[in-house]
C-alpha positions in Angstrom: -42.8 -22.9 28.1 -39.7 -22.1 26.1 -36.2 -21.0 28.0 -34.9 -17.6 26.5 -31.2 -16.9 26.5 -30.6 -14.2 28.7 -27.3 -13.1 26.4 -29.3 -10.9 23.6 -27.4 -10.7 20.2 -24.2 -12.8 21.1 -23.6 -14.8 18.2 -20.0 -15.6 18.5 -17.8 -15.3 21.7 -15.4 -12.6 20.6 -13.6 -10.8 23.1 -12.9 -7.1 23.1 -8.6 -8.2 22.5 -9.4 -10.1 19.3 -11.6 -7.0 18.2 -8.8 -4.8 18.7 -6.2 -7.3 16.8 -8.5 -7.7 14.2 -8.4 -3.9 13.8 -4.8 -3.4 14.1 -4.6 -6.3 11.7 -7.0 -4.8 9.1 -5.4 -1.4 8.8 -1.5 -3.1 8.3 -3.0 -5.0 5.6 -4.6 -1.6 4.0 -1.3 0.4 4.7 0.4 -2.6 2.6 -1.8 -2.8 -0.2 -1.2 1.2 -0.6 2.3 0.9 -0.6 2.1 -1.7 -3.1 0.3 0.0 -5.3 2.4 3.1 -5.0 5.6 0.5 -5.9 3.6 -0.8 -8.7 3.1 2.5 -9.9 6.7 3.7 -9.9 8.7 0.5 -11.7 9.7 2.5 -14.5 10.9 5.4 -13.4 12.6 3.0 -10.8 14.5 0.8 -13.1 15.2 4.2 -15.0 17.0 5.5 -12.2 18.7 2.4 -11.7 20.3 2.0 -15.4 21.0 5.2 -14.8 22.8 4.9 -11.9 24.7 2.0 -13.3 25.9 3.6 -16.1 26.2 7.1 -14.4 27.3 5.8 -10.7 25.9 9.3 -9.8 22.7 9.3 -7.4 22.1 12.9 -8.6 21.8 11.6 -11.9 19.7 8.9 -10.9 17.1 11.2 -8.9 16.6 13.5 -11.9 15.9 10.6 -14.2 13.5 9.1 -11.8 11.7 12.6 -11.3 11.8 13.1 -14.8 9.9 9.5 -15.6 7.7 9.7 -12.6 6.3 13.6 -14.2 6.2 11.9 -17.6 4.5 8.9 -16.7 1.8 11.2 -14.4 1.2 13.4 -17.2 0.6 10.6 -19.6 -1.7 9.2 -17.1 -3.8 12.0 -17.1 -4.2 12.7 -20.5 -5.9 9.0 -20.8 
């Protein structure tokens, strides 16, 4: 006669702590690859508010030309 397991489906010893790091851990990693790729997208109209600034020293100057780069680069975008 063969034994049976009496624990059905247990495959690995994982606790319900380790489920809820994993979790955690999993939705920090998505919330950084989003802000990433929202960094990525803006460079340019970042270092254009920056040179900006530089040259300007004026952070009202600075926010206008970023807005300004940020439209035109979305509108470019969408005309792909």
């Amino acid at each position: 006669m063969r034994v049976v397991s009496t624990v059905a489906f247990q495959i690995l010893p994982i606790g319900s702590g380790e489920i809820i790091i994993f979790l955690v851990l999993l939705i920090i990693g998505v919330i950084v690859i989003i802000l990433l790729k929202a960094v990525i997208h803006f460079i340019l109209p970042i270092v254009a508010a920056v040179v900006v600034w530089y040259f300007m020293h004026s952070l009202i100057y600075a926010g206008v030309a970023f807005l300004v780069v940020a439209l035109i680069q979305m509108l470019v975008r969408r005309g792909r």
